[in-house]
Biotite code that builds the C-alpha atoms (Angstrom):
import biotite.structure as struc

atoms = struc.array([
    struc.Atom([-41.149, 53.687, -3.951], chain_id="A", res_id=1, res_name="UNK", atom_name="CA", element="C"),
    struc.Atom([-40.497, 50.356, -4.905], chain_id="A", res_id=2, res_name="UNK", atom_name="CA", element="C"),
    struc.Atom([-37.754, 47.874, -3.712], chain_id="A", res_id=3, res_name="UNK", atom_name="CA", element="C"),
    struc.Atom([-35.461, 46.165, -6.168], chain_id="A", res_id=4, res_name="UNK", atom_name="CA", element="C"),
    struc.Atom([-35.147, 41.956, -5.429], chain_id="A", res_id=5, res_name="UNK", atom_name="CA", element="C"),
    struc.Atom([-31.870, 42.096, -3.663], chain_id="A", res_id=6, res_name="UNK", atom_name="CA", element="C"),
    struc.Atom([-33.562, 45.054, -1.193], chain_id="A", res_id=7, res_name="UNK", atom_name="CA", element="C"),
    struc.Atom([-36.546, 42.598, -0.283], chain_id="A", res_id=8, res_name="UNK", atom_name="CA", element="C"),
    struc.Atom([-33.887, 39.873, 0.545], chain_id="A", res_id=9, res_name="UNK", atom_name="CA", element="C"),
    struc.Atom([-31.652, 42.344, 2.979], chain_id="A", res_id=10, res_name="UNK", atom_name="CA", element="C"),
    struc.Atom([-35.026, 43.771, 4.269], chain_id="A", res_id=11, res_name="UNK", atom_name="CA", element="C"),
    struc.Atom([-36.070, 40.685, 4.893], chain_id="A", res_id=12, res_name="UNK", atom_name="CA", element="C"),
    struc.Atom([-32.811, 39.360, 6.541], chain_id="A", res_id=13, res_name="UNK", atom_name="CA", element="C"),
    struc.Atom([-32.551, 42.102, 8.677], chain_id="A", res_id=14, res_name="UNK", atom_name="CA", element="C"),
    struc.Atom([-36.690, 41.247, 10.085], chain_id="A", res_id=15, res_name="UNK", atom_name="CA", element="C"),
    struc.Atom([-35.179, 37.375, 10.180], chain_id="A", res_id=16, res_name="UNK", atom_name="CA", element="C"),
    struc.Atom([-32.596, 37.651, 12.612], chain_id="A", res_id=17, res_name="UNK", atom_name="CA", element="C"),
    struc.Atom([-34.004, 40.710, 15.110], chain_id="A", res_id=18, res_name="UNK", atom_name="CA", element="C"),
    struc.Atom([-37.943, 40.375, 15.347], chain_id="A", res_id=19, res_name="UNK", atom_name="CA", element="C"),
    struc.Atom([-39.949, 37.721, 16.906], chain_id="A", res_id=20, res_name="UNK", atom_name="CA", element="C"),
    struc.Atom([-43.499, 36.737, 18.185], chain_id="A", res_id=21, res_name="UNK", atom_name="CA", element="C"),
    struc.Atom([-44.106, 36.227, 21.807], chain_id="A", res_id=22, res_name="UNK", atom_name="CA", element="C"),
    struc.Atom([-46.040, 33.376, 23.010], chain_id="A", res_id=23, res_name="UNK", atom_name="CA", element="C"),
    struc.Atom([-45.925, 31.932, 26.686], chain_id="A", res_id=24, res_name="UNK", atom_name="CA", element="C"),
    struc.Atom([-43.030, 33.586, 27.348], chain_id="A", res_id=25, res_name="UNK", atom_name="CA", element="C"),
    struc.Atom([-40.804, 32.045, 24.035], chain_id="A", res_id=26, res_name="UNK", atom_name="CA", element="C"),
    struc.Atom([-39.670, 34.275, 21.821], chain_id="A", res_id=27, res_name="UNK", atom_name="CA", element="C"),
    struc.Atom([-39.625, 32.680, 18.171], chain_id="A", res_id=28, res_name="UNK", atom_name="CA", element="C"),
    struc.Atom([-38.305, 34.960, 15.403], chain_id="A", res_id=29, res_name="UNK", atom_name="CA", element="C"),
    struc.Atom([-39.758, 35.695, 12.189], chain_id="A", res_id=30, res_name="UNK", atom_name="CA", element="C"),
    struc.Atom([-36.859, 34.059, 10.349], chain_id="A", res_id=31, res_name="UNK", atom_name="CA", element="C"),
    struc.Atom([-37.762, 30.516, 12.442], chain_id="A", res_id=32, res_name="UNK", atom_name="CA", element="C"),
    struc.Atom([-41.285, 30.870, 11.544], chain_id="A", res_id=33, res_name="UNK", atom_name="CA", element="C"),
    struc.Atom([-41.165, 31.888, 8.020], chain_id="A", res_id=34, res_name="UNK", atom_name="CA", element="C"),
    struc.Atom([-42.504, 35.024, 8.363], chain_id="A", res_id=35, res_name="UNK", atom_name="CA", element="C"),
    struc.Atom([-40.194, 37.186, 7.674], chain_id="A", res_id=36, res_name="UNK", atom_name="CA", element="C"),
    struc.Atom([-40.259, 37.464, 3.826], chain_id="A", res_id=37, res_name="UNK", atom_name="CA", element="C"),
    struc.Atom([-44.014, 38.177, 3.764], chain_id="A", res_id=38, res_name="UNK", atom_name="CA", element="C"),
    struc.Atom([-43.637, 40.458, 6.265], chain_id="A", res_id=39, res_name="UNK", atom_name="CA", element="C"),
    struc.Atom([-40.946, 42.522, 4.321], chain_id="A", res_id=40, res_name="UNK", atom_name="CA", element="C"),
    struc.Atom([-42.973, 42.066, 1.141], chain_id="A", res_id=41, res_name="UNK", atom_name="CA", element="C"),
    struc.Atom([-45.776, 43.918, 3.424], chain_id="A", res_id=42, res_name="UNK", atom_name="CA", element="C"),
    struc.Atom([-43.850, 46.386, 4.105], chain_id="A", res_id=43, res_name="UNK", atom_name="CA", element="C"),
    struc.Atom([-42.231, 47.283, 1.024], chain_id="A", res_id=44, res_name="UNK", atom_name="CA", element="C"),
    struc.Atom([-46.140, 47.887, -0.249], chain_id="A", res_id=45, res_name="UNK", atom_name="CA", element="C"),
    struc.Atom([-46.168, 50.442, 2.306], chain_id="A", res_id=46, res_name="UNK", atom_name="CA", element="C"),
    struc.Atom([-43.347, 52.460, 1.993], chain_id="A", res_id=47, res_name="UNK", atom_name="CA", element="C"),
    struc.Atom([-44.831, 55.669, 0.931], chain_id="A", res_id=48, res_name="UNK", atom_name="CA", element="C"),
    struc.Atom([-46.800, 55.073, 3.851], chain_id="A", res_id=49, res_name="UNK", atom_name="CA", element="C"),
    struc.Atom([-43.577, 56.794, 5.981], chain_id="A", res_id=50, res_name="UNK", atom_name="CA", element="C"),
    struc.Atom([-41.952, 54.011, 9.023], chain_id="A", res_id=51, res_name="UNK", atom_name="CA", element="C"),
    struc.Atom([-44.254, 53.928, 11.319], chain_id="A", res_id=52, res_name="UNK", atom_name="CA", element="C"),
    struc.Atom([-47.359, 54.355, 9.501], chain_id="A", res_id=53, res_name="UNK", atom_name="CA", element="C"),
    struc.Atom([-45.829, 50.920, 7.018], chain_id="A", res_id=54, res_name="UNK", atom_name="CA", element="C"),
    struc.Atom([-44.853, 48.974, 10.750], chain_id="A", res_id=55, res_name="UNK", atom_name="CA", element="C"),
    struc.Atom([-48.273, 49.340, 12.208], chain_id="A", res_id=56, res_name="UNK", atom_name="CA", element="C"),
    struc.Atom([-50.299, 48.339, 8.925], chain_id="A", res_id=57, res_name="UNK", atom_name="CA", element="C"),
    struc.Atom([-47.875, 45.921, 7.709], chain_id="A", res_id=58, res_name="UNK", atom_name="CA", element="C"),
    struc.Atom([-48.172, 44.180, 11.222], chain_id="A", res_id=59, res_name="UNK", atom_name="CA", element="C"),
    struc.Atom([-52.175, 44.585, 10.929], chain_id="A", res_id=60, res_name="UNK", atom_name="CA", element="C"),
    struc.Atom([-52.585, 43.397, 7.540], chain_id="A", res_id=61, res_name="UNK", atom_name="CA", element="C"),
    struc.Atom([-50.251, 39.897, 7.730], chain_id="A", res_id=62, res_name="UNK", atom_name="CA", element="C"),
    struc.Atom([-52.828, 37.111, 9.508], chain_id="A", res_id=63, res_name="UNK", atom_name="CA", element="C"),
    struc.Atom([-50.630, 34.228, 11.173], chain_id="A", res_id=64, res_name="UNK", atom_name="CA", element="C"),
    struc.Atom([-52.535, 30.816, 11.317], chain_id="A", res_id=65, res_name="UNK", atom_name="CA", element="C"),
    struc.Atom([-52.353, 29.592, 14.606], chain_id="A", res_id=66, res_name="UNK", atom_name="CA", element="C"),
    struc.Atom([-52.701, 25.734, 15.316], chain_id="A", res_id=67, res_name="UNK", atom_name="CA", element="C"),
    struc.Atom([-53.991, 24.049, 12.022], chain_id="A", res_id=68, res_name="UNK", atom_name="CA", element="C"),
    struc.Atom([-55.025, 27.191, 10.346], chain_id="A", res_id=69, res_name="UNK", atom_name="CA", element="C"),
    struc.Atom([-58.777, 27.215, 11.642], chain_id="A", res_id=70, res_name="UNK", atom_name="CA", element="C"),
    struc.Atom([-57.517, 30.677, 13.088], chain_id="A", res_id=71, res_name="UNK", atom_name="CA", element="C"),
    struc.Atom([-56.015, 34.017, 12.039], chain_id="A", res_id=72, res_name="UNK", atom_name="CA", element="C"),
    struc.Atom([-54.304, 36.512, 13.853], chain_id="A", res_id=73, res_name="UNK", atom_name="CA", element="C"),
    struc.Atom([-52.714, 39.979, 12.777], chain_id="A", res_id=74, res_name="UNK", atom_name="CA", element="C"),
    struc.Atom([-48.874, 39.802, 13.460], chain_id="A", res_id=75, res_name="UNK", atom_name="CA", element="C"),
    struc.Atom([-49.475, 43.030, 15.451], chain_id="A", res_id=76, res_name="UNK", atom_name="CA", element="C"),
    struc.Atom([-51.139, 40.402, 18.339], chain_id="A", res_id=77, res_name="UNK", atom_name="CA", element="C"),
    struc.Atom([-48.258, 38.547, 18.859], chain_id="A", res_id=78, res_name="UNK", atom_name="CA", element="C"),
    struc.Atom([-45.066, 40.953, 18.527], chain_id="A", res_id=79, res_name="UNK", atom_name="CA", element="C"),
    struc.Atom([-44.190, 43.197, 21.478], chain_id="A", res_id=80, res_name="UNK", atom_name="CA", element="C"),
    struc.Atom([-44.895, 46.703, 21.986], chain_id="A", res_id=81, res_name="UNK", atom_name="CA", element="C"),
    struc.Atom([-40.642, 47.042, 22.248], chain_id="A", res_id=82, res_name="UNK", atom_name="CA", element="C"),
    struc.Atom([-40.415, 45.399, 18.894], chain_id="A", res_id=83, res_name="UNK", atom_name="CA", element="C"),
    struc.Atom([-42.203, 48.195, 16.939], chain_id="A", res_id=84, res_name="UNK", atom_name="CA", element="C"),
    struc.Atom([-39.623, 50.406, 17.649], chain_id="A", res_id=85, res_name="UNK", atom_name="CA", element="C"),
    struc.Atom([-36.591, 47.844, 16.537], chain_id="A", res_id=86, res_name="UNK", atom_name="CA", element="C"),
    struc.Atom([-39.226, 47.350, 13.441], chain_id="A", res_id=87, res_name="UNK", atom_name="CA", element="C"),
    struc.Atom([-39.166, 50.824, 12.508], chain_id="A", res_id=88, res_name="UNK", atom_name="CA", element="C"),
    struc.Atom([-35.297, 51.307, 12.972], chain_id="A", res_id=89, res_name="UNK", atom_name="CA", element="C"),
    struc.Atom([-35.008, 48.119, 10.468], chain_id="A", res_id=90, res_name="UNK", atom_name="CA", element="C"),
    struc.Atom([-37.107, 49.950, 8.070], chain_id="A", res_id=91, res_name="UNK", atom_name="CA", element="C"),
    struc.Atom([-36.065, 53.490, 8.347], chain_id="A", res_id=92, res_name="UNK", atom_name="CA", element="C"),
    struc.Atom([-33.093, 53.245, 5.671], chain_id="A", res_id=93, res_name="UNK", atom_name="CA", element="C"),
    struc.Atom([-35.605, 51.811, 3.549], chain_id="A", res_id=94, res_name="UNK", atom_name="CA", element="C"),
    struc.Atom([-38.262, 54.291, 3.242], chain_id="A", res_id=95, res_name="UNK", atom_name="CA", element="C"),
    struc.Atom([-35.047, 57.517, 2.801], chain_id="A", res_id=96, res_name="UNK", atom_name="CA", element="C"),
    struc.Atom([-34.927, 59.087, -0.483], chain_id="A", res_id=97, res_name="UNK", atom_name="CA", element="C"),
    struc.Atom([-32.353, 56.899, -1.817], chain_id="A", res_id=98, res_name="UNK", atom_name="CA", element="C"),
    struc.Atom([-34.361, 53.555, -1.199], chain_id="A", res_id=99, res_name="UNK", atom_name="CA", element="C"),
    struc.Atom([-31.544, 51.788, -0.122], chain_id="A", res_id=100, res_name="UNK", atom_name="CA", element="C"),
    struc.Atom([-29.899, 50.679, 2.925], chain_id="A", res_id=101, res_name="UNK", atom_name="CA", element="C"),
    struc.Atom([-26.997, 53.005, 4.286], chain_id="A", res_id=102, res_name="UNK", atom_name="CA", element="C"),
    struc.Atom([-23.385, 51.593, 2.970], chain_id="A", res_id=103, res_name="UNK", atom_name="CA", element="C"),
    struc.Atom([-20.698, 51.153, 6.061], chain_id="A", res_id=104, res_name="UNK", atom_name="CA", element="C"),
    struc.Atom([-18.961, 53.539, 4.076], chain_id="A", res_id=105, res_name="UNK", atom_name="CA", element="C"),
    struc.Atom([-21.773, 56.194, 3.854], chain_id="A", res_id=106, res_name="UNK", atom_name="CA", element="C"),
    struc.Atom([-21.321, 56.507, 7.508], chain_id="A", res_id=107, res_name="UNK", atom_name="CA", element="C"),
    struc.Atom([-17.569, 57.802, 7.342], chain_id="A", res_id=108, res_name="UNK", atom_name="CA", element="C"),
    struc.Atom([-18.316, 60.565, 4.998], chain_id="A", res_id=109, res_name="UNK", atom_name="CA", element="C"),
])
């Protein structure tokens, strides 16, 4: 399953806006640090994979460079245990049959 351009962009909006990195207490979300779009890119890769399965790679498999870059750490290290689940519930519509995002107006019928 593949995702279509505009797909990435609201998968990747919806990661911008909800999920963050902990450090020292701040929470700084993946939108503010850029992180978002490769993070969605990740995930779309993964998709087959089922929601969970695609969070917990996806998260293992993008390195953040801390500091000036001299290190590397798997996103899964710096997002809370909490924000797997609100990771998975971002992705969920995503990996359905349809491979698209619920419409407002799906939800009436």
């Amino acid at each position: 399953m593949t995702l279509s351009a505009a797909q990435l962009g609201d998968l990747s909006d919806a990661i911008a806006d909800r999920i963050y990195v902990q450090v020292a207490g701040w929470h700084l979300y993946l939108g503010d640090a850029k992180l978002a779009m490769p993070l969605a890119e990740e995930l779309a890769g993964l998709l087959s994979q089922g929601t969970a399965a695609a969070v917990r790679m996806a998260l293992e498999r993008l390195q953040v460079p801390i500091g000036a870059g001299s290190t590397r750490l798997p996103l899964a290290r710096l997002i809370p245990p909490g924000q797997l689940l609100d990771l998975e519930e971002i992705l969920e519509p995503f990996c359905s049959d349809t491979g698209r995002p619920p419409l407002a107006t799906d939800a009436r019928d």
